[in-house]
matplotlib code that plots the C-alpha trace (Angstrom):
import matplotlib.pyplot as plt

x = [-15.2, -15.4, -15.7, -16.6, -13.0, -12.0, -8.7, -7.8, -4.4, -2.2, -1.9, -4.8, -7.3, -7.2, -10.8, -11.8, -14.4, -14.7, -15.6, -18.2, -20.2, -20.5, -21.5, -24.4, -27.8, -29.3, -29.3, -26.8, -25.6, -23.1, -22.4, -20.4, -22.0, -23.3, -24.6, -22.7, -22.6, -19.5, -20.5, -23.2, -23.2, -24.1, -27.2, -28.0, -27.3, -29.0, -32.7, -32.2, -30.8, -27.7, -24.3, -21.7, -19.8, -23.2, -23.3, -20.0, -19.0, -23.0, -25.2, -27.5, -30.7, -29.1, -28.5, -32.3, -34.7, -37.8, -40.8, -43.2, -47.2, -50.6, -49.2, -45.5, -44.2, -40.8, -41.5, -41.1, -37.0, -38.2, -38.8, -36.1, -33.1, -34.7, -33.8, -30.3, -29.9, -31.5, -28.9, -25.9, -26.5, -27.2, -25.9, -28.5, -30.2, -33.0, -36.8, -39.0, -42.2, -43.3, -42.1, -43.5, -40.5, -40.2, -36.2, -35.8, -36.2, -33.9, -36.3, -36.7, -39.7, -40.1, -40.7, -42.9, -40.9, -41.9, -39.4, -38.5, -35.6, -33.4, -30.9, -28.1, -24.5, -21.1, -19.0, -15.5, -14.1, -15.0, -18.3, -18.3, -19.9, -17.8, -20.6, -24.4, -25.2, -28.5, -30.6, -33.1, -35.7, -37.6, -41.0, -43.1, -44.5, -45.9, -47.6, -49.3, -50.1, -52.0, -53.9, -54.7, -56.5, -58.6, -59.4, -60.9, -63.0, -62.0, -64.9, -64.2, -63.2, -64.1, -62.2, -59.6, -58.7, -58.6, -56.4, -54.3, -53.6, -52.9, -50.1, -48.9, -48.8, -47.2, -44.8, -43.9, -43.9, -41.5, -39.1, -39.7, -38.3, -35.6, -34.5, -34.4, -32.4, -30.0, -29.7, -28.9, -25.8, -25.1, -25.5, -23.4, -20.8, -20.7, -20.4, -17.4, -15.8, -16.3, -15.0, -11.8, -11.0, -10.7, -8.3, -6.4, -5.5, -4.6, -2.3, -0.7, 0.9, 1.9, 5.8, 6.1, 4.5, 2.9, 1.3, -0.1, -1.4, -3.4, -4.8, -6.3, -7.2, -8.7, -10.3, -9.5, -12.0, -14.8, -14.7, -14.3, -17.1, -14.3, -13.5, -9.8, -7.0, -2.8, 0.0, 2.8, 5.7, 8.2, 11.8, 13.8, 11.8, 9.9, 6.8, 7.0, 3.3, 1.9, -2.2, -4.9, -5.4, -9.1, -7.5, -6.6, -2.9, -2.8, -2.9, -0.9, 2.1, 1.1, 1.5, 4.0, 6.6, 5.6, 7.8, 6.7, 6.2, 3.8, 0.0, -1.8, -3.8, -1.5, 2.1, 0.2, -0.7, 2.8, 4.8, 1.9, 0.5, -3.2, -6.3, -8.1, -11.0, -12.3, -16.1, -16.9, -16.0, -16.2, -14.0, -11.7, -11.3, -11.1, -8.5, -5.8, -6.1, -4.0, -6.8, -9.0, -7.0, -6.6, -10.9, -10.5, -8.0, -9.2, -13.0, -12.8, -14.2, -14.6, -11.1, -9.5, -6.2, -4.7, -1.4, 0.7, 2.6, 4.3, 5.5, 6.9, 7.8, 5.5, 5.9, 3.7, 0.2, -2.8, -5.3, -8.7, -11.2, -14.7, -16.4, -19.6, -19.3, -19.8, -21.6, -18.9, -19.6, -17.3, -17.6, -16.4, -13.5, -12.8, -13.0, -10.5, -7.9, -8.4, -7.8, -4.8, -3.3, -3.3, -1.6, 1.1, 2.0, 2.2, 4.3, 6.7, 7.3, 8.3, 10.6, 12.2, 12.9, 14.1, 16.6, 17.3, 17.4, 19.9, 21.9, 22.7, 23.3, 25.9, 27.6, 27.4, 28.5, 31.8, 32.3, 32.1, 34.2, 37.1, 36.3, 36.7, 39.8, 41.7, 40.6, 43.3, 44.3, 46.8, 49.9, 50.6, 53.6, 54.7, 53.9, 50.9, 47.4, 45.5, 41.8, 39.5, 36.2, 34.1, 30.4, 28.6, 25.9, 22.0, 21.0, 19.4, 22.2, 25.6, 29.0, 31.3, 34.7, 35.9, 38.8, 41.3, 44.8, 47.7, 51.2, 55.1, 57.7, 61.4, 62.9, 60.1, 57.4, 53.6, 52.0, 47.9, 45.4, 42.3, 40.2, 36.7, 36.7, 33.7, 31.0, 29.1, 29.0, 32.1, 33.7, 34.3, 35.2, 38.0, 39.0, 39.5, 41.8, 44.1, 44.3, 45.0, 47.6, 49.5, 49.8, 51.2, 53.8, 54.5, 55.2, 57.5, 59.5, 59.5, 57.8, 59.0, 56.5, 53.1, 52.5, 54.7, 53.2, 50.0, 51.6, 53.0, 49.8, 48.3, 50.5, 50.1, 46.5, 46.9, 49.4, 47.1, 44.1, 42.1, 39.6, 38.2, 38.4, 39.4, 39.2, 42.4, 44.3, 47.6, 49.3, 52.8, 53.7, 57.2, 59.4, 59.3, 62.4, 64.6, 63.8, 60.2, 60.5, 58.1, 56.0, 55.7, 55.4, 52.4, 52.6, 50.0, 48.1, 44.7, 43.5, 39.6, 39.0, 37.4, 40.1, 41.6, 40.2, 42.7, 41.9, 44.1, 44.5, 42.4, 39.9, 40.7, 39.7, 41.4, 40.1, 43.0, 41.4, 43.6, 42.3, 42.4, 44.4, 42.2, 41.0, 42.9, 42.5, 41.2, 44.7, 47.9, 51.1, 48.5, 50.4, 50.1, 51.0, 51.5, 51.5, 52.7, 51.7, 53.0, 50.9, 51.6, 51.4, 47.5, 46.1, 44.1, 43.7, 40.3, 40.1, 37.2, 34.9, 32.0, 29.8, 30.1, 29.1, 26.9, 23.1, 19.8, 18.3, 21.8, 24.4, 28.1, 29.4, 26.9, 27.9, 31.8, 30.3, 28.3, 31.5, 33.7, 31.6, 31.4, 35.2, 35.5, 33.0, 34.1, 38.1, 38.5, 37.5, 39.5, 40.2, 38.3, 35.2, 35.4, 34.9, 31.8, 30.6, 30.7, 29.4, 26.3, 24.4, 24.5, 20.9, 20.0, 20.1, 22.7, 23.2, 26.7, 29.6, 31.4, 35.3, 36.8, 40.9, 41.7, 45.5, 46.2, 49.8, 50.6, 52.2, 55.8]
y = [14.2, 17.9, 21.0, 19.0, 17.8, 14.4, 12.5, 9.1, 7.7, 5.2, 1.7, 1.7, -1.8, -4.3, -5.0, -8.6, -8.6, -12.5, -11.7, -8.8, -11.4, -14.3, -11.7, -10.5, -11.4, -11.3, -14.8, -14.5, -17.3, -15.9, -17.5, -17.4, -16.0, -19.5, -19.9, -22.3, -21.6, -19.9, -19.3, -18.6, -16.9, -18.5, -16.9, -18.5, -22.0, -21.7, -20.6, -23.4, -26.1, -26.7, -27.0, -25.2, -28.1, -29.2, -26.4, -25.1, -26.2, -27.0, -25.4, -23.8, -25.4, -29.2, -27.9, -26.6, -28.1, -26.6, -28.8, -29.2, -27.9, -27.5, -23.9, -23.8, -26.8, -26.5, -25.1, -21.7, -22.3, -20.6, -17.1, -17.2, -18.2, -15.5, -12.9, -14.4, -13.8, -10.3, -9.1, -11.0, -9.6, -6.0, -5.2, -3.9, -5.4, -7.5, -8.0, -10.3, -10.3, -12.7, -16.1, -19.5, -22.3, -25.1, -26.3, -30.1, -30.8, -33.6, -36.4, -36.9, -34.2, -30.5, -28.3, -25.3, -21.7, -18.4, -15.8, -11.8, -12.5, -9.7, -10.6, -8.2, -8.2, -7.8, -6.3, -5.6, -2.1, -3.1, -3.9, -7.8, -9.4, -11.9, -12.9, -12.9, -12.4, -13.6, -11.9, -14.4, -13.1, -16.4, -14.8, -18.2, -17.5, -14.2, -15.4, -18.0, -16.4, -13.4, -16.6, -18.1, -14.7, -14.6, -18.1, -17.4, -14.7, -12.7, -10.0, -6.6, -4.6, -1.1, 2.0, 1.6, -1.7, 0.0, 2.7, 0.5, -1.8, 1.7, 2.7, -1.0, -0.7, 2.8, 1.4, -1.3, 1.0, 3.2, 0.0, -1.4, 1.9, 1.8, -1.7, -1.0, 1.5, -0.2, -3.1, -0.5, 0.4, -2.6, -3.5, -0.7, -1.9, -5.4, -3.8, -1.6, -4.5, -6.3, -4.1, -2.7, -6.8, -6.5, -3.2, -5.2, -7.9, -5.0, -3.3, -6.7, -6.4, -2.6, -2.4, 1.9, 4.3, 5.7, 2.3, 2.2, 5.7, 4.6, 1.3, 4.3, 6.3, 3.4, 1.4, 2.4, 5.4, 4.2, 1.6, 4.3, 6.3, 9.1, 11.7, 12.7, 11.1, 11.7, 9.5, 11.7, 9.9, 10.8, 11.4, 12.9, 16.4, 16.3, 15.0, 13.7, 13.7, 12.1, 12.9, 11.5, 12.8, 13.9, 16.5, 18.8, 19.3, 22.5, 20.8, 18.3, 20.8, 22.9, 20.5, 17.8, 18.5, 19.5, 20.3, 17.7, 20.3, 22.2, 22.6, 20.7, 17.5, 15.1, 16.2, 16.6, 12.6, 12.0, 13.7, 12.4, 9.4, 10.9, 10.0, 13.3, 14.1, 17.2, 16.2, 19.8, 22.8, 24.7, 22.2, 21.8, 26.0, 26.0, 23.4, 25.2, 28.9, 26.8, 24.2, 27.2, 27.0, 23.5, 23.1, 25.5, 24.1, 20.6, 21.0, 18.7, 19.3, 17.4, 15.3, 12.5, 12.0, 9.0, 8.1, 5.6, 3.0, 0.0, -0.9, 2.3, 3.9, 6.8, 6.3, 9.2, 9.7, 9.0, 12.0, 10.8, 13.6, 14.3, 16.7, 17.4, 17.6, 13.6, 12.5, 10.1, 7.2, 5.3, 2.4, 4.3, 5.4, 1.9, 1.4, 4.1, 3.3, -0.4, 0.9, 3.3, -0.4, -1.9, 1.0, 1.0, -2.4, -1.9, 1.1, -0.4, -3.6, -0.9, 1.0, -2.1, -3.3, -0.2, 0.3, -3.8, -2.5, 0.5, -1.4, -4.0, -1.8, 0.0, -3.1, -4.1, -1.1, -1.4, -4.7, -3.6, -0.9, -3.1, -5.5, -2.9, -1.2, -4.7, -5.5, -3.2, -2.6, -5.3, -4.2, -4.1, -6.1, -5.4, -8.7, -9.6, -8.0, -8.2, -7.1, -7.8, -7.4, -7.7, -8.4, -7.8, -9.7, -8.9, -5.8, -8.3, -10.7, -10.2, -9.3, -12.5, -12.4, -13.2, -11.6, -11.4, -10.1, -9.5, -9.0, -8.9, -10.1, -9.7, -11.9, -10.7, -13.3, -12.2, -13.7, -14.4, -14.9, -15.9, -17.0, -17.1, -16.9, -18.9, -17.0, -13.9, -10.6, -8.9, -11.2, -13.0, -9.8, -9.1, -12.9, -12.1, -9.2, -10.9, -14.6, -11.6, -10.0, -12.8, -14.7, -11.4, -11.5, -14.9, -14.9, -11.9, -14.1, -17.7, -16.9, -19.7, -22.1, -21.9, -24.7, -23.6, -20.7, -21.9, -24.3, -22.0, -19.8, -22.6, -23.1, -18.9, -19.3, -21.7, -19.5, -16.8, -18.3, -16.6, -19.3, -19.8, -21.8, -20.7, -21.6, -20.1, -20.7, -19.2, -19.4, -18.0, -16.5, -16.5, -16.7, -20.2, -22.7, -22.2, -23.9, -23.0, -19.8, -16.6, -18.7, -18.2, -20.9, -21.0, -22.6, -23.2, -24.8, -25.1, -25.1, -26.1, -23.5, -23.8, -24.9, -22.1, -22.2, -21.4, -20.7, -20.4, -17.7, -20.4, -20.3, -23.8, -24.5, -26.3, -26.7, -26.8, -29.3, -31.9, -33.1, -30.0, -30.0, -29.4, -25.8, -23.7, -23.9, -27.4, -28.9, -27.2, -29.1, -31.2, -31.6, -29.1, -29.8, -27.8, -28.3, -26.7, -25.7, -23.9, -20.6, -19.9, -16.2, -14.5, -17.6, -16.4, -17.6, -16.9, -17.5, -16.7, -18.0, -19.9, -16.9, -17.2, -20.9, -21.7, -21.2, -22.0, -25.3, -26.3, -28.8, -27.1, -29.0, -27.6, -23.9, -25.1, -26.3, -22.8, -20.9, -23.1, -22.4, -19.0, -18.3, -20.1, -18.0, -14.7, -15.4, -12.7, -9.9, -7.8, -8.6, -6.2, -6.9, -10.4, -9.8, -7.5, -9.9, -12.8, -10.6, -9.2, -12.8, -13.4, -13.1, -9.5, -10.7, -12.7, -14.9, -15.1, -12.6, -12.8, -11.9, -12.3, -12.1, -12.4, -12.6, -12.5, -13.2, -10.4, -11.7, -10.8]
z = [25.0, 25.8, 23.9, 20.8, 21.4, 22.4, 23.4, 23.5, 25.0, 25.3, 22.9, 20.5, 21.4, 19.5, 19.0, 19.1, 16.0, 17.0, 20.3, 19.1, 16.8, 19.3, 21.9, 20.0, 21.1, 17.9, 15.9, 13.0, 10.3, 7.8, 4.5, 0.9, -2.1, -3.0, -0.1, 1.9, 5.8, 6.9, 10.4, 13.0, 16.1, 19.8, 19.6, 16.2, 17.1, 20.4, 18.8, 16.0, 18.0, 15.8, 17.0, 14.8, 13.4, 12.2, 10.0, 8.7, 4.7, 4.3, 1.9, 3.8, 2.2, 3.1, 7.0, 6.8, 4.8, 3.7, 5.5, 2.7, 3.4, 1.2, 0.7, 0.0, -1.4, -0.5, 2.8, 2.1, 0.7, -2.7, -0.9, 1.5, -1.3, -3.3, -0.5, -0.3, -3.7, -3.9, -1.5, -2.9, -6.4, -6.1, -2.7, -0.9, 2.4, 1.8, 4.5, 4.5, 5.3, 8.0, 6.9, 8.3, 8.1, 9.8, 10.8, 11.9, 15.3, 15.8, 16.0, 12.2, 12.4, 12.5, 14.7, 13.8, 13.4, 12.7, 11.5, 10.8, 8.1, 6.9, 4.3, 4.5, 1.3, 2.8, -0.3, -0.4, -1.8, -5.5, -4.5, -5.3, -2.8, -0.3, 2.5, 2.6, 6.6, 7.5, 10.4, 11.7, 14.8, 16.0, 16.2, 16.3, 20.6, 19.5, 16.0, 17.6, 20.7, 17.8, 16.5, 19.5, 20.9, 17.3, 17.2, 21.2, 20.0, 22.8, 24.6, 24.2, 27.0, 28.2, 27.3, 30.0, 29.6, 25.6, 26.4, 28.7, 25.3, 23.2, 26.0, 25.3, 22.1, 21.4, 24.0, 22.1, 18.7, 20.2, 21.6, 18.2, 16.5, 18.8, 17.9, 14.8, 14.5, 17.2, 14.2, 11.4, 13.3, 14.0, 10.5, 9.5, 11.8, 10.6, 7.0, 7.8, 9.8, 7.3, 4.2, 6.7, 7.0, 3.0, 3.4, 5.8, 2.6, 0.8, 3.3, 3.6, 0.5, 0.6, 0.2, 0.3, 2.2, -1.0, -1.7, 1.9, 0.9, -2.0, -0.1, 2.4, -0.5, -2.9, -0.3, 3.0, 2.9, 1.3, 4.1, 7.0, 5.2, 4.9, 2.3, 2.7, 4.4, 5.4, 6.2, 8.4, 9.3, 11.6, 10.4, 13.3, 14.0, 10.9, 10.1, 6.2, 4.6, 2.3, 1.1, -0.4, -4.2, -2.3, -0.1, -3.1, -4.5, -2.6, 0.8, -0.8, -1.5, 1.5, 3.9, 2.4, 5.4, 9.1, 12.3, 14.6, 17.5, 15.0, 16.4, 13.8, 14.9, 12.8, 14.5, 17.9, 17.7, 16.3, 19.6, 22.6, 21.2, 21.8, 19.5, 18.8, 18.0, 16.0, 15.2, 13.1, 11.9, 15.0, 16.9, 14.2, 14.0, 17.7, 18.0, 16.1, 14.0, 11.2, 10.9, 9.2, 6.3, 6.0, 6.5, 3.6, 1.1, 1.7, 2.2, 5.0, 8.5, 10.8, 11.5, 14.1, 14.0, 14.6, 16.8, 14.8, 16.8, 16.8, 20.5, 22.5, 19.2, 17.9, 13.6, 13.0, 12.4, 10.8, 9.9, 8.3, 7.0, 6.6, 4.5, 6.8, 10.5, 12.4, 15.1, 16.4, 18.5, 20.7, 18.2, 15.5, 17.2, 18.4, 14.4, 13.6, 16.1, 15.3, 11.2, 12.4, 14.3, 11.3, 9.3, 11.8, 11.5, 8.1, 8.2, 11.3, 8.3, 5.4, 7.7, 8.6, 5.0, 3.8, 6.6, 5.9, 2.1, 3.1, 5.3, 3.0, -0.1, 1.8, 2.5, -1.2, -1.7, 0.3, -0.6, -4.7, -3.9, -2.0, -5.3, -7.5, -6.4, -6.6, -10.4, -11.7, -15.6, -16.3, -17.9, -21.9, -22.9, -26.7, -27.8, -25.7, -25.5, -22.3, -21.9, -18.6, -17.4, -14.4, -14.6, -10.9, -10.3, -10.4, -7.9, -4.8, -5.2, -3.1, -4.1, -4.3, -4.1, -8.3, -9.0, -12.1, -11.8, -14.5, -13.5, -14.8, -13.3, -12.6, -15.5, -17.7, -17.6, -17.2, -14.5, -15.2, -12.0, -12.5, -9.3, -6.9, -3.0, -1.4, -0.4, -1.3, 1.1, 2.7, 4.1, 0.7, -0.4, 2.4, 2.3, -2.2, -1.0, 1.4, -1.2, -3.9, -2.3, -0.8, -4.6, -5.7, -3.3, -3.5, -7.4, -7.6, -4.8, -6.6, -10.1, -12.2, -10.9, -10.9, -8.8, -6.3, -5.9, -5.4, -3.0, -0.6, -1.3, 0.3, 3.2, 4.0, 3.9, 6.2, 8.6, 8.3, 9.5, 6.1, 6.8, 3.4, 0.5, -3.4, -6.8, -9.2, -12.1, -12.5, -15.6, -16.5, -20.1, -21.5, -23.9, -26.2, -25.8, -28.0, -31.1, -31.0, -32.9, -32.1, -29.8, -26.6, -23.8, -21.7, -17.9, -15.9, -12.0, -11.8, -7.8, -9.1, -11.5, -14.9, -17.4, -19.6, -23.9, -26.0, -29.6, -32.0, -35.2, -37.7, -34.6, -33.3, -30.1, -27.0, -23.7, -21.6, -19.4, -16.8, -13.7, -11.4, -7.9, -5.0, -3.8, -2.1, 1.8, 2.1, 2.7, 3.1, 1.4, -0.8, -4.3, -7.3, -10.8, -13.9, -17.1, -20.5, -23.6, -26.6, -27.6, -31.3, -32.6, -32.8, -29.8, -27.8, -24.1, -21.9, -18.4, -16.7, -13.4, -13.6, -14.2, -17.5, -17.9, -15.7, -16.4, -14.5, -16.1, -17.8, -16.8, -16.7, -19.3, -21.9, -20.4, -21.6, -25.0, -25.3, -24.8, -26.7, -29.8, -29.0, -28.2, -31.7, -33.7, -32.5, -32.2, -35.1, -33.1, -31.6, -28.0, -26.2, -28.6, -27.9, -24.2, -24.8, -27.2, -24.6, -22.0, -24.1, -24.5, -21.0, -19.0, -17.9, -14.5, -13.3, -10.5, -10.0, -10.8, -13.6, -14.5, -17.4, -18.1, -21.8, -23.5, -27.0, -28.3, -31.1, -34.1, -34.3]

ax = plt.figure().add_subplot(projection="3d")
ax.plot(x, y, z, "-o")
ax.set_aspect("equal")
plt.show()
C-alpha cells in the first residue's frame, strides 16, 4: 500500500476459515445455543486431553463435569453455564474471573485446572444468536506457582532485585495489553467470519441482481462493518449499477450507468481486475477529481473496490463504503475479497439463468409463432358452424406440437383435423408443421376416406423420415344418404386420439368412442378403420387433445366424464361461448396445451 492507496491483483483467495481456526494457538471449543459442542480447535483438545470425536453432539457439561469441592458443589459448572448463557442471550462477550475447574483426567479422577474464560455470542444479521465460542487460557502452572511462593514465605530482597521484578512486571503488563488486544481482533474476526457465513446462506438464494443488492444492503454491511455499498455489472462497455438505499437516491440516479473506461474505483476494478484500496478522504479525493463528488453525495469516504470474477471473465465490480476514514488491515482485505468471491459466484449463476431464461423464451417464442401461424380460421360453410381455440400452456412449460385444422374439399365435403405431435420444444413444433401439411395434401388427393388418409399419412411419414409419433382424428362431414333428410353424415379414423362428443340439440350426449387404431409413425401400412355416424340438425361435435381432460390427481376417464357433463350443460350456447366456457374452468396454469375444434350443424 502506498500513498494511502493500495492494489491488489489477480484471483481473489479463497480463504480457508477451517484452516484459520485449527491454526490458532489459543484453545477454542465452539457450541450451539443450548450448548452442545460443535467443535474445538487443535489447541483446545491438546490443553484438555480430549480427542474431537469425544466431544462433538455432547452437551458440554456431560463432556466436562464439574468435580465437586467443600466450596462449589458442582465444581464450579454453576458460574461457567452462567457466562454461556450471559453471552448467548444478550449478545455481548462475557469474562470470568479466575475460575478453578477441574476436567477428568482419564483415569476415572481429575486433574486440577485453572482457567481465564471468556465467553464470546456469534449472531447472525438479525441478531439471534447461532454459536456461543468459548475462550479457555489454561492458567493452572502460574496460580499455583503464586501460592507456592506465599505459602514459602519468601525473604525480601533489596531494591534491585525490587526494581528488577517491577521491569518484569511492566514487561509483562505491556505483553499482557498487547495480547489482549491481539484477541479483540481476533474476536472481531471470528464475528465477521462468522456473520459473512450467514450472508453467504442468503446470497445462495438471490435469483436477481437487485436481490443480491439488498442481501449486501440488509446483511452484507452490517457484517463487513460498512455503511454504503454498489453492485456494477458489466454489459458490453457499460457498467450497469445498482446502490445501496444508504448511498443516497442522488448517487443512486447519478451514477446508475458508467462507461467502463471511466476513472471511478468501481469501473477501474471492472476493466483490470485490481482490488483498490481508498482508506480516507484524502486518498479517495486524490484517486480521482470525480470521487469529490461522490464523498459528497454519498457521505462515504473511505472505499475498496472490489474486482468481480468468475474464471477469466471480469462481471463487474463490487464497491463497499465507509463513512469515516479506516485503518485497513491485510485481514480485512482478505475479508473483502473473500465477500466480493462470494458475490461473484452469485452474480456468474444469475447471468447464467437469465441468458438460459432468454434463450429459451426465444425458442418458445419461435416455436408459438410456427404454432400459431398453422392454427388458421377454418372456413364457414352455410350449414355448418366451426369455432377453434388454442390454449398454450403455463409460462415455464414448452410449446407442444397440438394442432387443429378445418378444411373443404373438392366435391364439397369439410375435412376436420384434430391432432398432438410427441414432444414439447421446436422440434415437436416443426415435426406438427410437416404431419399438418402432408394430411392436407393427402385429403384434397383421396378425400373420401378418412382412413386412407391417415394410412398413406402414415406411410409419407414414414418416407420422410419425420421421426415422430402422433395422435389425430380426422373426421369427414357431408351430405346425408339419401333418405336421411337434412342430416348430414359424419365419417371418421381415430390414430390414438381422444374420441369425438357429440351432443345433440336436446343436449344428449355420445362419446364417439371405438377402439382407436395405433399412432401415427409407429407402423407404416398397420390397418385404419372408420366409422359413421349420422349428425342430425343443431349436434354439436367437439374434438379436442388431452389438454382439456386430463388433470393432476385425476384418472383420464373422470376428465371424459367432467367434459361429458359439461359439453351437456352448456350445449345451448352459442358455439363460440361454449369454447370459452370450457376453457374458463380450466386451472390458471396448465400443464399441457390445449386445442379445441368445435362444429355445429345449422338447422336447415
Amino acid at each position: 500500500m502506498t500513498s494511502g492507496v493500495g492494489e491488489r491483483s489477480g484471483e481473489p483467495p479463497q480463504t480457508d476459515y477451517a484452516a484459520v481456526f485449527r491454526a490458532m494457538p489459543t484453545p477454542y471449543l465452539v457450541m450451539t445455543p443450548d450448548l452442545v459442542i460443535a467443535d474445538a480447535n487443535p489447541a483446545y483438545l491438546a490443553r484438555t486431553g480430549r480427542r474431537l470425536d469425544e466431544l462433538v453432539g455432547r452437551p458440554v457439561f456431560d463432556a466436562f463435569p464439574g468435580n465437586p469441592n467443600e466450596t462449589d458443589p458442582d465444581g464450579g459448572a454453576t458460574r461457567i453455564r452462567a457466562s454461556f448463557e450471559r453471552a448467548r442471550d444478550t449478545g455481548l462477550i462475557d469474562t470470568m474471573e479466575l475460575q478453578e475447574y477441574d476436567i477428568p483426567d482419564g483415569r476415572g479422577g481429575f486433574s486440577q485446572r485453572f482457567w481465564s474464560l471468556i465467553s464470546i455470542p456469534v449472531v447472525d444479521g438479525s441478531g439471534a444468536c447461532r454459536y456461543v465460542i468459548q475462550r479457555a487460557e489454561d492458567i493452572t502452572d502460574y496460580v499455583l506457582d503464586q501460592r507456592g511462593a506465599g505459602d514459602r514465605g519468601e525473604p525480601s530482597h533489596g531494591m534491585e532485585w525490587r526494581r528488577r521484578v517491577l521491569d518484569v512486571e511492566s514487561d509483562l503488563f505491556a505483553r499482557g495489553l498487547e495480547l489482549a488486544a491481539s484477541r479483540e481482533a481476533e474476536l472481531a474476526t471470528a464475528r465477521r467470519l462468522a456473520a459473512l457465513a450467514g450472508v453467504a446462506l442468503d446470497l445462495a438464494a438471490a435469483d436477481s441482481v437487485e436481490e443480491l443488492v439488498q442481501i449486501v444492503s440488509v446483511s452484507g454491511l452490517e457484517a463487513l462493518g460498512a455503511h454504503g455499498a454498489a453492485v456494477a455489472v458489466r454489459d458490453g462497455e457499460l457498467l450497469r449499477l445498482e446502490l445501496t438505499e444508504d448511498l443516497g437516491p442522488v448517487a443512486r440516479e447519478r451514477y446508475a450507468v458508467l462507461p467502463l473506461d471511466a476513472p471511478l474505483p468501481g469501473a477501474v476494478a471492472a476493466r483490470t481486475g485490481r482490488t483498490l484500496v481508498l482508506p480516507d478522504r484524502a486518498a479517495t479525493v486524490a484517486f480521482a477529481a470525480e470521487m469529490a463528488e461522490a464523498v459528497q453525495s454519498t457521505g462515504n469516504e473511505a472505499w475498496v473496490a472490489l474486482p468481480l470474477q468468475a474464471g477469466s471473465r471480469n462481471l463487474g465490480s463490487l464497491m463497499v463504503g465507509w463513512t469515516r476514514a479506516q485503518a485497513f488491515t491485510a485481514e480485512d482485505i482478505d475479508l473483502l475479497e473473500a465477500f466480493a468471491a462470494q458475490c461473484a459466484q452469485v452474480l456468474d449463476r444469475i447471468q447464467t439463468r437469465q441468458a438460459e431464461r432468454a434463450a429459451h423464451a426465444a425458442v418458445r417464442g419461435m416455436a408459438e409463432a410456427l404454432q400459431r401461424s398453422l392454427l388458421t380460421e377454418p372456413p364457414q360453410p352455410a350449414d355448418l358452424e366451426i369455432a377453434v381455440r388454442y390454449l398454450p400452456a403455463a409460462e415455464q412449460a414448452q410449446v407442444g406440437g397440438d394442432w387443429y385444422d378445418a378444411f373443404m374439399v373438392g366435391d364439397g365435403s369439410t375435412m376436420l383435423v384434430i391432432g398432438d405431435v410427441t414432444g414439447h420444444d421446436r422440434h415437436a413444433a416443426a415435426a406438427m408443421a410437416q404431419v399438418r401439411n402432408v394430411l392436407r395434401g393427402v385429403a384434397h388427393s383421396q378425400p373420401e376416406s378418412p382412413a386412407r388418409v391417415l394410412a398413406a399419412l402414415d406411410r409419407a411419414m414414414g418416407d420422410l423420415a419425420v421421426g415422430t409419433l402422433a395422435t389425430a382424428v380426422l373426421a369427414r362431414v357431408e351430405n346425408g344418404p339419401d333418405g336421411a333428410g337434412c342430416q348430414r353424415l359424419l365419417r371418421w379414423s381415430n390414430a390414438g386420439h381422444p374420441p369425438p362428443v357429440l351432443v345433440e340439440a336436446d343436449g344428449t350426449v355420445t362419446l364417439l368412442e371405438r377402439t382407436p387404431n395405433r399412432l401415427l409413425g409407429v407402423e407404416a401400412g398397420s390397418l385404419r378403420v372408420e366409422h359413421v355416424w349420422l349428425l342430425p340438425p343443431g349436434a354439436t361435435l367437439l374434438l379436442y387433445t388431452d389438454g382439456l381432460v386430463e388433470r393432476r390427481g385425476a384418472t383420464l376417464d373422470d376428465g371424459m366424464a367432467w367434459l361429458c357433463e359439461e359439453v351437456s350443460r352448456l350445449h345451448a350456447l352459442p358455439l363460440d361461448e361454449l369454447c370459452d366456457r370450457l376453457l374458463e374452468v380450466l386451472p390458471a396454469e396448465l400443464d399441457d396445451d390445449v386445442a379445441i375444434l368445435a362444429l355445429r350443424a345449422r338447422h336447415t
